[in-house]
N, C-alpha and C positions, 0 to 999 in steps of 0.2 A: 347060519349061513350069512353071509356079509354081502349085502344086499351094493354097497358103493361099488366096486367095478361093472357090474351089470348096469347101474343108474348111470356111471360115465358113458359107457357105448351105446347106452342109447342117446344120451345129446351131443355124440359127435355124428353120429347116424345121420339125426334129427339135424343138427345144423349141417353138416355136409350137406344134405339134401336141400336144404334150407337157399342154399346157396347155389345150386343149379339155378340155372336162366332159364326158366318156362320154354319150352320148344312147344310152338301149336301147331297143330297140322296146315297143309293148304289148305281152303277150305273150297270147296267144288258145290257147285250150284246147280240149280234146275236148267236145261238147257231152253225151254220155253218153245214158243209155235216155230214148228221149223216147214213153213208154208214155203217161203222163198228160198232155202238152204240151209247146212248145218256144217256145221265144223265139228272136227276131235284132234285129240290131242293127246300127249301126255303133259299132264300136268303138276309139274315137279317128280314123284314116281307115281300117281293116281290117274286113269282113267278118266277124263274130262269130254262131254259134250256140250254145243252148244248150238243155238239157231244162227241165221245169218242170210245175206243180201249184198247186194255191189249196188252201187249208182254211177249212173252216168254225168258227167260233167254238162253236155251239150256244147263244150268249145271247140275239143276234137275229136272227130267221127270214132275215131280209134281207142279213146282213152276215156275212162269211165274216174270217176270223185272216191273212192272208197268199197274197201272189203269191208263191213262190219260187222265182225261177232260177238255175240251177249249171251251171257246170262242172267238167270231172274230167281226171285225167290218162290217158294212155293206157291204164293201168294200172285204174283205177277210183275212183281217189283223189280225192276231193274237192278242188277250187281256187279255184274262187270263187261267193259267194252273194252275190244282188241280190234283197233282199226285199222285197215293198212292204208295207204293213199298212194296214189301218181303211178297205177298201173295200168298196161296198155290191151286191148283188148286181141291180142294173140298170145300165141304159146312163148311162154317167153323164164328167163330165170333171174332174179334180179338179187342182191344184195340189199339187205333192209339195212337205214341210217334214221335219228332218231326227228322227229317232226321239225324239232327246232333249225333244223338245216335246213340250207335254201336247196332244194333237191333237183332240178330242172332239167337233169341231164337224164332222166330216165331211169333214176334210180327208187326204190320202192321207200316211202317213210311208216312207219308204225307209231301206235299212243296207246297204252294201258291203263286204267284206272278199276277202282271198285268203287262202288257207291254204297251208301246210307240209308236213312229212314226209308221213303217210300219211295227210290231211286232217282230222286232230284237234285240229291245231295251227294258232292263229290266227296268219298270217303281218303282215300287213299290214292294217289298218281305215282305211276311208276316209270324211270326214263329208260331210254335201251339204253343192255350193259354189254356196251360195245367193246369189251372186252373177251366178247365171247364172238363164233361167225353168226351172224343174224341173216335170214334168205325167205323167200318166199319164191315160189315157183307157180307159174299157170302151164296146167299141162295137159288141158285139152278143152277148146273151144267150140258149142256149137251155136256158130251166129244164125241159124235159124230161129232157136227158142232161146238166144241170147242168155245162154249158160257159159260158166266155166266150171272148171274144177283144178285141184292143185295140192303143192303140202310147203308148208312152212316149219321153220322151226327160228323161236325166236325166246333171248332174255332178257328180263329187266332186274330193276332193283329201285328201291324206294328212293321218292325222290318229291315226297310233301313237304312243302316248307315248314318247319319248325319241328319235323320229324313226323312220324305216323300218329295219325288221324282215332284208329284202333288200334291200339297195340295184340290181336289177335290176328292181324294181318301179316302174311310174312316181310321178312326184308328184301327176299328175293321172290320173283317168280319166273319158271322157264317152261316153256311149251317145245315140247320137243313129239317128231315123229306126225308132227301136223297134217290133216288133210280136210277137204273143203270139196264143197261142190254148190254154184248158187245161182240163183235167177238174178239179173241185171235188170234196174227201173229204170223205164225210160222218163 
């Protein structure tokens, strides 16, 4: 039996394969204390939780500094933040645009990143892919215990200078089917 055809398909096999692009998954995190709020999501097609809080600016009665949701590692470590900024404190529906804009008309901004070692270390920044509709919704306020709640759906895509940081981090990431509910600090 003549062993070379069989030896051929396998090193075409072997280098076809050879020569796929590594695909990693997202990678989805612990969501950590969700004392003040929690968010979910779909996170690319995975099931994604995470903790979360609003702040108040104290400049106007109405409008609070920030949505922030994170995740952490098992450990406690910070991994990633999805912040929103420049929302007001009623029921409201706004269109997300990317930090770097000057936003001041009432429009909502967002900033994605994952972090490193003991979560000090920014891993990976990712900008909105305003290519896609980006929105955030508040859809229902109770200013007694200074709660909201809501659902977002929002995209990014890498955007670290000199390229990715980890190369196990995706290129893209999309939060889609978002919801939120969270206590505001004063």
């Amino acid at each position: 039996m003549d062993m070379k055809p069989n030896l051929y398909v396998f090193f075409i096999v072997l280098s076809l394969s050879a020569c796929q692009k590594d695909k990693y998954e997202i990678p989805i995190f612990e969501p950590g204390p969700m004392t003040y709020g929690w968010a979910e999501a779909k996170k690319g097609n995975r099931d994604w939780l995470a903790s979360a809080g609003a702040y108040w600016t104290g400049i106007e009665p109405n409008r609070f500094v920030a949505l922030g949701i994170g995740t952490e590692t098992e450990e406690g470590f910070i991994r990633e933040n999805l912040i929103f900024g420049g929302l007001l404190f009623k029921e409201s529906y706004y269109p997300v645009v990317s930090t770097l804009e000057n936003s001041s008309n009432y429009v909502a901004r967002v900033s994605y990143g994952i972090f490193d070692d003991d979560g000090d270390v920014l891993g990976d920044y990712y900008e909105l892919d305003e290519s896609k509709y980006n929105w955030i919704s508040i859809t229902a306020v109770d200013s007694l215990n200074n709660k909201i709640s809501g659902s977002f759906q929002v995209s990014f895509k890498i955007a670290t200078p000199g390229g990715k940081n980890n190369p196990r981090n995706p290129d893209k990431v999309t939060f889609s089917d978002g919801a939120f509910e969270v206590e505001i600090f004063r």
